[in-house]
C-alpha positions as a Markdown table, in Angstrom:
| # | Residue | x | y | z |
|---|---|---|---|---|
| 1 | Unk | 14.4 | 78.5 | 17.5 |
| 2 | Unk | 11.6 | 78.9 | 14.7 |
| 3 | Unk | 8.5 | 80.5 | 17.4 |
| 4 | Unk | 6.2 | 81.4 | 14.4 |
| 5 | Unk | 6.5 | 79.7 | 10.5 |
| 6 | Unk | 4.3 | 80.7 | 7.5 |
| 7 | Unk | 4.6 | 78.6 | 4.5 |
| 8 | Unk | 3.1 | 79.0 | 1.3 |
| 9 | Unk | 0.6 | 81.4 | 2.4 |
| 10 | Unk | -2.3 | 82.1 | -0.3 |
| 11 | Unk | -5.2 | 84.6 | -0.2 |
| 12 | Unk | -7.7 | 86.5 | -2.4 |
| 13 | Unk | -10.7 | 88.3 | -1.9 |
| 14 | Unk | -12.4 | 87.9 | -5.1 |
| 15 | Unk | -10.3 | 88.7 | -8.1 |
| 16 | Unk | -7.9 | 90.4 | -5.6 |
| 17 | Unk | -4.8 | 88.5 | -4.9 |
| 18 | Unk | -4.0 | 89.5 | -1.4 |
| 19 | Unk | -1.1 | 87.1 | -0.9 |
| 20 | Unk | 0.1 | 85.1 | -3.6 |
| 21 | Unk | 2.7 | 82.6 | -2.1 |
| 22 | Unk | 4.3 | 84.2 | 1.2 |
| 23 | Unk | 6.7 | 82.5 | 3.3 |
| 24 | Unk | 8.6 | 83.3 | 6.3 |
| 25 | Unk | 9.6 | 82.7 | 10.1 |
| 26 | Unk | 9.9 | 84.4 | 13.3 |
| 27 | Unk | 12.8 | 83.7 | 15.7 |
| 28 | Unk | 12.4 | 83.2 | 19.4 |
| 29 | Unk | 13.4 | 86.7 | 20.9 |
| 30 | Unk | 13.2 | 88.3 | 17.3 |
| 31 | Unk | 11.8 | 91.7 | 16.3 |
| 32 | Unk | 11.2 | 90.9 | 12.5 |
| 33 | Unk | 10.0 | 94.0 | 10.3 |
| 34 | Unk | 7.5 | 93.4 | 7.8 |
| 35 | Unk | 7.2 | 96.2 | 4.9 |
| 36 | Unk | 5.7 | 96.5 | 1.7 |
| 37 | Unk | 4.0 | 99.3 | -0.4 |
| 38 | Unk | 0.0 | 100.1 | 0.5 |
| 39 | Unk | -1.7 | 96.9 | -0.6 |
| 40 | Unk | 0.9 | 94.7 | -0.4 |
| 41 | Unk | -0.5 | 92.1 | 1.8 |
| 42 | Unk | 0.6 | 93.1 | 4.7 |
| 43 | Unk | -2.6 | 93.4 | 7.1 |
| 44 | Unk | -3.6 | 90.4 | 5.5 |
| 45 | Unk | -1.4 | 88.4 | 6.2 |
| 46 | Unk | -1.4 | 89.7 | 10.1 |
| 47 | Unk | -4.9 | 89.1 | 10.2 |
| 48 | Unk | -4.6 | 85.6 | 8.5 |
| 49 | Unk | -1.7 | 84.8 | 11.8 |
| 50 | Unk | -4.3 | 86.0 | 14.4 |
| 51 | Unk | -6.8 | 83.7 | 13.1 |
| 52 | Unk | -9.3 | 86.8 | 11.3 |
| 53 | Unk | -8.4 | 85.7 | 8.1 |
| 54 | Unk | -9.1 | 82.0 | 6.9 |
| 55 | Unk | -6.1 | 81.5 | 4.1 |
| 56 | Unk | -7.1 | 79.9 | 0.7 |
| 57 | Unk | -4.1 | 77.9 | 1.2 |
| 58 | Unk | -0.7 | 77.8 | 3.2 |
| 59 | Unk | 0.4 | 76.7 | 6.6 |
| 60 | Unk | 1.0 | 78.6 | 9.7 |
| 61 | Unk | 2.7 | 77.0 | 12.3 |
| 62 | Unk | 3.3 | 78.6 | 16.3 |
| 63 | Unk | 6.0 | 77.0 | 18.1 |
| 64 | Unk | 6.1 | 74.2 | 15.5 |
| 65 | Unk | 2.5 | 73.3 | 15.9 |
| 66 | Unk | 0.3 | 73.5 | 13.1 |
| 67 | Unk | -2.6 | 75.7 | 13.5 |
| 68 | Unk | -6.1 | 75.2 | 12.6 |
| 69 | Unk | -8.2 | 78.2 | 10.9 |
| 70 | Unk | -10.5 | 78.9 | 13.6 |
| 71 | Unk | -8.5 | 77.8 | 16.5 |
| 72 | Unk | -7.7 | 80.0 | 19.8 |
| 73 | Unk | -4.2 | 81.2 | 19.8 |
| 74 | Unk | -3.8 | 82.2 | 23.7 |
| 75 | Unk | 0.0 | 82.4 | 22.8 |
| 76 | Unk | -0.2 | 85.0 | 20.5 |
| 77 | Unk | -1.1 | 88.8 | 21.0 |
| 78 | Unk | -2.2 | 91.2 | 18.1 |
| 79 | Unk | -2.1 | 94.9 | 18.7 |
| 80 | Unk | -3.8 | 96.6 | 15.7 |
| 81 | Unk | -3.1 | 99.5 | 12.9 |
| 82 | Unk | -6.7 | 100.7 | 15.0 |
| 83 | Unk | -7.0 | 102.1 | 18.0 |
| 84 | Unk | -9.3 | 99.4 | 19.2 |
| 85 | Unk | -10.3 | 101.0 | 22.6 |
| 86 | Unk | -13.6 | 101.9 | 24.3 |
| 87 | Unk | -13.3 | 105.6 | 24.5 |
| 88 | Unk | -15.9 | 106.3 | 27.8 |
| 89 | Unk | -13.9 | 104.0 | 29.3 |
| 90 | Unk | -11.3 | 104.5 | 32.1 |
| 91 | Unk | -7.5 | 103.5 | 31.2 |
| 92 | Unk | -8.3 | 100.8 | 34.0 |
| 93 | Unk | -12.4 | 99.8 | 32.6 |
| 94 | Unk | -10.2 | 99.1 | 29.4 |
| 95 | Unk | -7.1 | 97.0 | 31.0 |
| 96 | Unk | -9.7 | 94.7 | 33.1 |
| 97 | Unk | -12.5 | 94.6 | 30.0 |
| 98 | Unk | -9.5 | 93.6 | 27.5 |
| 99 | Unk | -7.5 | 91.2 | 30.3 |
| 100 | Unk | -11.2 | 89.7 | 31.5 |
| 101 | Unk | -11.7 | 88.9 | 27.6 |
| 102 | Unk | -8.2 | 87.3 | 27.5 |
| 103 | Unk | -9.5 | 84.6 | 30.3 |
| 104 | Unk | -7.4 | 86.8 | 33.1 |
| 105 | Unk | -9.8 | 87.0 | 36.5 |
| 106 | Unk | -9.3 | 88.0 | 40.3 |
| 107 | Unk | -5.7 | 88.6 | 41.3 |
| 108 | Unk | -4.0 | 88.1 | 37.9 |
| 109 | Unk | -6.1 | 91.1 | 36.7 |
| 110 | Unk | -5.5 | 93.1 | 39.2 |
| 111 | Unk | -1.5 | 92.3 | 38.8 |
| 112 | Unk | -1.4 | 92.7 | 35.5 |
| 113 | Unk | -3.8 | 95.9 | 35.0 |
| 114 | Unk | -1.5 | 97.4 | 37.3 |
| 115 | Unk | 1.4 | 96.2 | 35.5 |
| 116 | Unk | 0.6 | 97.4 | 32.2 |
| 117 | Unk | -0.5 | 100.7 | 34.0 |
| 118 | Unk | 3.2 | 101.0 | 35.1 |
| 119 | Unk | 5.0 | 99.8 | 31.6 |
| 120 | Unk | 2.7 | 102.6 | 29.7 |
| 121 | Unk | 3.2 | 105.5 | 32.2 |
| 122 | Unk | -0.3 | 105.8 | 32.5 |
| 123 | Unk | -0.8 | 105.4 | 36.2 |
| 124 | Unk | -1.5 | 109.1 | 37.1 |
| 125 | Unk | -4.3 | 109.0 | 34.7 |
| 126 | Unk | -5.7 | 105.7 | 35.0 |
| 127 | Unk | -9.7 | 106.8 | 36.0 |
| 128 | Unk | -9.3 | 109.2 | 33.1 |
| 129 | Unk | -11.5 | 108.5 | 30.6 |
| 130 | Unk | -10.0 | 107.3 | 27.3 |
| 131 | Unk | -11.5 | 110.2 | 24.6 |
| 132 | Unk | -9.2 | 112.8 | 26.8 |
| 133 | Unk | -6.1 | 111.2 | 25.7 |
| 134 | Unk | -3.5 | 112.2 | 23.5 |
| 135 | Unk | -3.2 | 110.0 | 20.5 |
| 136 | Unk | 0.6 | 108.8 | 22.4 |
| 137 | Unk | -1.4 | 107.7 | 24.7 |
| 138 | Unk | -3.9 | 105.7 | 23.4 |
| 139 | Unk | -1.3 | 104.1 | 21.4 |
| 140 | Unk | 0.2 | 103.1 | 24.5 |
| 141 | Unk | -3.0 | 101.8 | 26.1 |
| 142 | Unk | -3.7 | 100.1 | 22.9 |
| 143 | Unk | -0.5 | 97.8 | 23.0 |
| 144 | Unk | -1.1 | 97.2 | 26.7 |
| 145 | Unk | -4.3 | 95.8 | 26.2 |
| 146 | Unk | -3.0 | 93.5 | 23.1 |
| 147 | Unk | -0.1 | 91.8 | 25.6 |
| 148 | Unk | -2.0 | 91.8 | 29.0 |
| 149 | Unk | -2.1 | 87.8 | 29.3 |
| 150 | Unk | 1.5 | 87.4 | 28.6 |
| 151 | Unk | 2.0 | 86.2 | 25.1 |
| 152 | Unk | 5.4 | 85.0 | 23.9 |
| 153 | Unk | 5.2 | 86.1 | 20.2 |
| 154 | Unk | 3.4 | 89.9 | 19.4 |
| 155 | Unk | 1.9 | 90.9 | 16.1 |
| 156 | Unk | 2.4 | 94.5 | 15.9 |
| 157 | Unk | 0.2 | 96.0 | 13.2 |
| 158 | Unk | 1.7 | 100.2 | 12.4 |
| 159 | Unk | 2.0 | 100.7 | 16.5 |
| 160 | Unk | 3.5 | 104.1 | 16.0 |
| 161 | Unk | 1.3 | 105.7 | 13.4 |
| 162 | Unk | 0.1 | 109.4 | 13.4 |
| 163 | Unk | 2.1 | 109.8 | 17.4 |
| 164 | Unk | 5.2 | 112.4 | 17.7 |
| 165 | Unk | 8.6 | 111.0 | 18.2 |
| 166 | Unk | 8.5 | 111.6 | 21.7 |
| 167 | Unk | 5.4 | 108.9 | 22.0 |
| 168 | Unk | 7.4 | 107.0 | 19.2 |
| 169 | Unk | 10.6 | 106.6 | 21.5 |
| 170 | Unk | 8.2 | 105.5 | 24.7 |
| 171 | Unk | 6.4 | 103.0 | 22.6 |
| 172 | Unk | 10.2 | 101.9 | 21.7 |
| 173 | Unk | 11.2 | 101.6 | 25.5 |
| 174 | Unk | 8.3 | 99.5 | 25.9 |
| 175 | Unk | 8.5 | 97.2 | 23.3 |
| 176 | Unk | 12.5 | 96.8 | 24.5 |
| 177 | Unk | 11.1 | 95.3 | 28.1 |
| 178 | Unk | 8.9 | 93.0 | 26.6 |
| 179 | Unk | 11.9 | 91.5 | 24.0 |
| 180 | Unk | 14.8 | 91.6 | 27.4 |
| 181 | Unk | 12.3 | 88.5 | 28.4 |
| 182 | Unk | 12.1 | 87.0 | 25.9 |
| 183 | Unk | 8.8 | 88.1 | 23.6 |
| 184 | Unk | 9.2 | 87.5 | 20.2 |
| 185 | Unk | 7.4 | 90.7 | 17.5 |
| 186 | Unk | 6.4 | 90.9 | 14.7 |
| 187 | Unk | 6.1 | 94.8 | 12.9 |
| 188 | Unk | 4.7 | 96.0 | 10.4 |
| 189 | Unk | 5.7 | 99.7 | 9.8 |
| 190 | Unk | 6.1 | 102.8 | 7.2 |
| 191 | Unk | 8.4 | 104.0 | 8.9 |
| 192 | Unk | 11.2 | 103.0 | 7.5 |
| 193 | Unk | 13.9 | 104.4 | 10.1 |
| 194 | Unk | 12.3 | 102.6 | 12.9 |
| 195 | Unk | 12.6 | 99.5 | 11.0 |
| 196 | Unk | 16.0 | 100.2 | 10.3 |
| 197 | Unk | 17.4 | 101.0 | 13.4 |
| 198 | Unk | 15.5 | 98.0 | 15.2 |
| 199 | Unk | 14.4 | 95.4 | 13.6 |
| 200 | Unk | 17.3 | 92.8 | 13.4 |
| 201 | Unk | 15.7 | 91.0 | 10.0 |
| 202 | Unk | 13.5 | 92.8 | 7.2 |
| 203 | Unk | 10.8 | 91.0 | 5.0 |
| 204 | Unk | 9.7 | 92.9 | 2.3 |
| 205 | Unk | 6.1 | 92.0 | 0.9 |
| 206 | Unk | 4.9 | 93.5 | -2.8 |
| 207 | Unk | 1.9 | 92.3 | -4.8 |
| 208 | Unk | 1.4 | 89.7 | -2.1 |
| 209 | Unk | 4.5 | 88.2 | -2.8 |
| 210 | Unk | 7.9 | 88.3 | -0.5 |
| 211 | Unk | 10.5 | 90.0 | -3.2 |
| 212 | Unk | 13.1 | 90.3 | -0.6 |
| 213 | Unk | 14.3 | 89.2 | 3.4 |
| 214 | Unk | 17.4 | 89.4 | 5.0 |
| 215 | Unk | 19.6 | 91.7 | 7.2 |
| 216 | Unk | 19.6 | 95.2 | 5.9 |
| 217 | Unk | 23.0 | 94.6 | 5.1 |
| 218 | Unk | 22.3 | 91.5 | 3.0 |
| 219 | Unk | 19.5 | 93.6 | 1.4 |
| 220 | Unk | 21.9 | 96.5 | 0.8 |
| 221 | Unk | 24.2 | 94.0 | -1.1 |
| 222 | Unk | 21.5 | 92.5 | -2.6 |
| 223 | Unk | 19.8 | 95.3 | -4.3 |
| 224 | Unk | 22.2 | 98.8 | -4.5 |
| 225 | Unk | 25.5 | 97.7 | -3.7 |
| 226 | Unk | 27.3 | 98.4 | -0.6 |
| 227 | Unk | 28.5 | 101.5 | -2.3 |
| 228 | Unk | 28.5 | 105.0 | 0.2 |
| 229 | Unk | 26.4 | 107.9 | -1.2 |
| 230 | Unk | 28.5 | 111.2 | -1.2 |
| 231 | Unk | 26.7 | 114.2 | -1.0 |
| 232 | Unk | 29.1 | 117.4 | -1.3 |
| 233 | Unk | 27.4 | 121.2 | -1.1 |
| 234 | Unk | 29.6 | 123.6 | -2.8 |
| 235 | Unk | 30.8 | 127.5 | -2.7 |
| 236 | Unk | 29.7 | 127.1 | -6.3 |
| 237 | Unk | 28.5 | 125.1 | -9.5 |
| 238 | Unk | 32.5 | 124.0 | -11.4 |
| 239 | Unk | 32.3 | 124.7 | -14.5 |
| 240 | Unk | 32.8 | 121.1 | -16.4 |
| 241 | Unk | 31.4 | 118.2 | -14.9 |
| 242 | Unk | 33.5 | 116.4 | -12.2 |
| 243 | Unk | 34.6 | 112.9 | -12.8 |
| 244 | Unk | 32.0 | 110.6 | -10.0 |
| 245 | Unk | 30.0 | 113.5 | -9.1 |
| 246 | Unk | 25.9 | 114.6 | -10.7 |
| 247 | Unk | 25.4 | 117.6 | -9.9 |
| 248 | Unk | 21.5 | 118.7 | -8.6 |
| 249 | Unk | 19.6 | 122.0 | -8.9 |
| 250 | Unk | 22.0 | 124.5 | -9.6 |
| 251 | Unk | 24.6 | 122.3 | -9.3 |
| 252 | Unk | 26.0 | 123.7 | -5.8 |
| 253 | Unk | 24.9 | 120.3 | -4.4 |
| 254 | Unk | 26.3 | 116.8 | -6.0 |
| 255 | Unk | 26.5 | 113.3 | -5.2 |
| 256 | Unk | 28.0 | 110.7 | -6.3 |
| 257 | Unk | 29.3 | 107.3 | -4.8 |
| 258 | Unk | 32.3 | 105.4 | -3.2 |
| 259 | Unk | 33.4 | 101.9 | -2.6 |
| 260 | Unk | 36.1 | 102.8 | -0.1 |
| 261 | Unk | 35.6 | 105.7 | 2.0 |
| 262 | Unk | 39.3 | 105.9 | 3.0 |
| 263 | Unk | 40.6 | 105.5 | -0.8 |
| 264 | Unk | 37.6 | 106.7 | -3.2 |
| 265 | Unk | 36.9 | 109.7 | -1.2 |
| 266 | Unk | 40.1 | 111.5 | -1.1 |
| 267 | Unk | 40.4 | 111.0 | -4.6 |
| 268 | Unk | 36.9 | 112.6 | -5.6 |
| 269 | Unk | 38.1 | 115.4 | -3.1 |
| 270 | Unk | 40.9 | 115.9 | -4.9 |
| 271 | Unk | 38.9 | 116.4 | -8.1 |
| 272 | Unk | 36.8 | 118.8 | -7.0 |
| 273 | Unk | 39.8 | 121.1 | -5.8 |
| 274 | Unk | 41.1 | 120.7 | -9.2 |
| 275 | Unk | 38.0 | 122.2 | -10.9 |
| 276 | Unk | 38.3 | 125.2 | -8.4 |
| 277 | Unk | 35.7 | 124.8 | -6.1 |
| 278 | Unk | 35.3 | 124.9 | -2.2 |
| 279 | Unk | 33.5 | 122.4 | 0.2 |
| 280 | Unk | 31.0 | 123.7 | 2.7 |
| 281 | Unk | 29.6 | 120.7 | 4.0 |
| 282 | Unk | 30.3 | 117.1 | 3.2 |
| 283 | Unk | 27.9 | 114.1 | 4.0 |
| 284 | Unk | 29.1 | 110.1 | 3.7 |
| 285 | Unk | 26.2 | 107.8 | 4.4 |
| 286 | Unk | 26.0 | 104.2 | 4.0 |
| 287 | Unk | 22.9 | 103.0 | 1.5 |
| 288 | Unk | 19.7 | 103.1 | 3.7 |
| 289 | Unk | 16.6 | 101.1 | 3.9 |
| 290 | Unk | 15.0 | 103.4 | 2.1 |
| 291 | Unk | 17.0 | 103.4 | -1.2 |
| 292 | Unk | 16.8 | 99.2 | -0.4 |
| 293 | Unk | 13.3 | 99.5 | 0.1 |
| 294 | Unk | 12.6 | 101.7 | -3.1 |
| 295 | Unk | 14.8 | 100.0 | -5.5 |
| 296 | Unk | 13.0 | 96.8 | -5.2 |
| 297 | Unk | 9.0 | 98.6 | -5.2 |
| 298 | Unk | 9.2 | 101.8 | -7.3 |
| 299 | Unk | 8.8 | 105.5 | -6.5 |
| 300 | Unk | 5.3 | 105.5 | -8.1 |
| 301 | Unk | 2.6 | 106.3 | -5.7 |
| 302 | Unk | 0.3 | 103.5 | -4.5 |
| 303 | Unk | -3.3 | 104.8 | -3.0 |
C-alpha cells in the first residue's frame, strides 16, 4: 500500500526553481532513499511534505488523503538535517517539551519519554544537560523527539551527518525497530553506502527534477550496465597494453570490466600471465551506487 504520494510537485523561490515536476510514493513499511547533488530539491521538497513549504503546484497525498497546505499532519514525523534541540535542557525537559508540543500529556508522556529514553540509550544521562553531549548523541535525541507521538510514516532529513560510524550504526539499530512495526521513512542522505545497503528503493532528485528511481539493481542496469569492475594490482607495469585492462598511475594498478565473473575473468587472467606479470591482490566488485549515482549527476562540484 501507497502511505505517502507526491505528484507533480512544483516550487520556486523567485527565479530559483527548487522543484520542477517531482513525483513519487512511499510504501507502507518502506525505507525509500532520496538523493541528489547539493541543491537539488531535496530539503525542499521534505519541507513542502511536512507542511513548511506551500508548493506552487502539485499534490501530496498521506494514506490516500489529499492534504491541504496548511493543514496538521499528526501522522507524520519530521526529524531535521538540524539539531533542533534546546541545549540547557535536560535529555528528559527536551522528550516532555517536544512530546507536550505533539499533543502527548500525563501518562502517555511519561510512557513515551521513557520509551524513547530507552530506544536512544540515553537513560543514564537523561538529567544531563543537552550542550554536554556528544554530537551521536544529540543525533539520537534529535530523532527521538521527531517520533515521540507515534507516527506511521518518518521524514528523515541527513540523520547521520557529521556522527562517527559507531553513532551511525546505533542510529541504524534504531531506525530498524521502528520499520519491524511497521513505520514507513523517508531518507534523505550523502552518504551513499548507507543508502545502498538499506534503503530498499532509491529516488534520485537533480535540478529539482526526479532523473532516476528504482532498485539499485534497476538503476545499475539502467545507467552503467551490470558489468563487474576488475581492479588487479600488479608486481609490475607489462609492457604493452593488455587486451580489457587501463592501466592507472604507474600502471601497477588496472581495471577493467566483466560481464561474467566465472567466464570473463579467467580469461583477462589469463592475459595478464601472458604479458609476464604477477597478481598481488585482485578486487571484483559489482557497480555501486556511487558510479550509479555519478553517472547520471556529474563529478563536477556543486557548492
Amino acid at each position: 500500500m501507497t502511505v505517502l504520494r507526491v505528484e507533480h510537485a512544483k516550487k520556486s523561490f523567485g527565479a530559483t526553481q527548487a522543484l520542477a515536476d517531482v513525483s513519487l510514493e512511499l510504501r507502507e513499511g518502506e525505507l525509500l532513499g532520496l538523493l541528489g547533488p547539493n541543491g537539488a530539491g531535496k530539503t525542499t521538497l521534505v519541507r513542502a511534505l511536512a507542511g513548511r513549504v506551500r508548493l506552487d503546484g502539485g499534490v501530496i497525498e498521506l494514506f490516500g488523503r489529499r492534504l491541504a497546505a496548511a493543514e496538521t499532519r499528526e501522522s507524520l514525523g519530521v526529524v531535521p538535517q538540524e539539531i533542533a534541540l534546546y541545549p540547557l535542557l535536560t535529555a528528559r525537559e527536551n522528550l516532555e517539551a517536544f512530546g507536550s508540543l505533539q499533543g502527548l500529556r500525563g501518562a502517555a508522556l511519561r510512557d513515551r519519554v521513557a520509551w524513547a529514553l530507552d530506544w536512544t540509550g540515553l537513560a543514564e544521562r537523561s538529567r544531563e544537560p543537552v550542550k554536554r553531549f556528544s554530537g551521536g548523541m544529540k543525533r539520537r535525541l534529535n530523532i527521538a523527539c521527531g517520533v515521540l507521538h507515534e507516527p506511521r510514516v518518518i521524514l528523515l532529513d541527513e540523520p547521520t551527518v557529521g556522527v562517527d560510524p559507531q553513532s551511525r550504526e546505533r542510529i541504524s539499530v534504531m531506525l530498524d525497530r521502528l520499520r519491524a512495526g511497521g513505520v514507513s521513512m523517508l531518507l534523505t542522505t550523502h552518504q551513499l553506502d548507507e543508502a545502498e545497503a538499506r534503503c530498499e528503493r532509491i529516488v534520485i532528485l537533480d535540478h529539482g527534477r526526479v532523473i532516476a528511481a528504482g532498485t539499485l539493481p534497476e538503476l545499475v542496469r539502467a545507467t552503467v550496465g551490470a558489468q563487474r569492475v576488475v581492479t588487479l594490482r600488479l608486481d609490475r607495469a607489462p609492457s604493452a597494453p593488455v587486451e580489457g585492462l587501463a592501466p592507472e598511475g604507474d600502471g601497477t594498478v588496472c581495471r577493467g570490466q566483466v560481464h561474467d565473473a566465472d567466464l570473463d575473468l579467467a580469461a583477462l587472467l589469463r592475459r595478464v600471465a601472458a604479458a609476464g606479470c604477477a597478481i598481488r591482490d585482485l578486487e571484483v566488485r559489482q557497480p555501486s551506487l556511487q558510479s550509479v549515482f555519478l553517472h547520471l549527476t556529474g563529478r563536477e562540484l556543486r557548492e
